[in-house]
N, C-alpha and C positions, 0 to 999 in steps of 0.2 A: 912624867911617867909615874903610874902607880904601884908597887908591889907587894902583894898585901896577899896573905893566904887567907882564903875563901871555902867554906865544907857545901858540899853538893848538897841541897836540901833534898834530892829526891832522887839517891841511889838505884839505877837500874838492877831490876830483879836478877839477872844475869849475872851481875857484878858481883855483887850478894851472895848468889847461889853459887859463884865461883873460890869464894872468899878470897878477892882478890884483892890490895889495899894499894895506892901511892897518889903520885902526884901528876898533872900535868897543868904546862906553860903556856897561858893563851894571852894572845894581841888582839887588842878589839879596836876598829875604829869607831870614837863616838859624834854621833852629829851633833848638829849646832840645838837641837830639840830634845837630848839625852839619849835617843835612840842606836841602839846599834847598826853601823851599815856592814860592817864586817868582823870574821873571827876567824883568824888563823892561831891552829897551834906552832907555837915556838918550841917547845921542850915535850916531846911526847910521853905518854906516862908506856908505850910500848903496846897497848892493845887498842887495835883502832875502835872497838866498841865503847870505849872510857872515852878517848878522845871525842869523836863524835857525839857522846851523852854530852860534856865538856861545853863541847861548840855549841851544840843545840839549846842548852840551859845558855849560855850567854847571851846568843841571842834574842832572847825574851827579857835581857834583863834591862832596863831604863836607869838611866844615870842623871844625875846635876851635870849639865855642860860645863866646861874649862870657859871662864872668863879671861878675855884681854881687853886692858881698858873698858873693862864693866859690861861687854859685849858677849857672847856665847858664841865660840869659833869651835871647830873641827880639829877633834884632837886623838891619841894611840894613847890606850891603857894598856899594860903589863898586869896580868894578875897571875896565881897560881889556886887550883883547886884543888881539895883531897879528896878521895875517894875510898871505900869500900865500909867497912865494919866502925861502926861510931863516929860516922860522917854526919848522920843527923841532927 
């Protein structure tokens, strides 16, 4: 598992215009090709607009797969993103 805070390269206008700031805790499944098949939030930052931006930026995002025995298997990262004002 990975935990590692992550800034949102491209803060929703909303967010912004809201000046809202924090965090939320997403689980991604990664395929065996780096791809994401899945993202659920673990820890909500409390506004589902942030969440869903969250999710939706994850899922475009391509990884190194997890090696076993030098193979590329199917594996759940843990990560945390920030959001709002000097997230860029």
């Amino acid at each position: 598992m990975v935990d590692q805070l992550i800034r949102m390269q491209a803060t929703p206008v909303v967010i912004e215009a809201e000046d809202l700031n924090g965090f939320v805790l997403l689980k991604s499944v990664v395929e065996t090709d780096g791809s994401v098949r899945l993202t659920k939030v673990g820890i909500s930052s409390g506004w589902s607009m942030i969440d869903d931006a969250a999710s939706s930026a994850a899922a475009q995002w391509k990884y190194e797969p997890a090696l076993v025995d030098g193979k590329p298997v199917r594996s759940v990262i843990e990560y945390t993103l920030y959001f709002g004002k000097g997230s860029r």
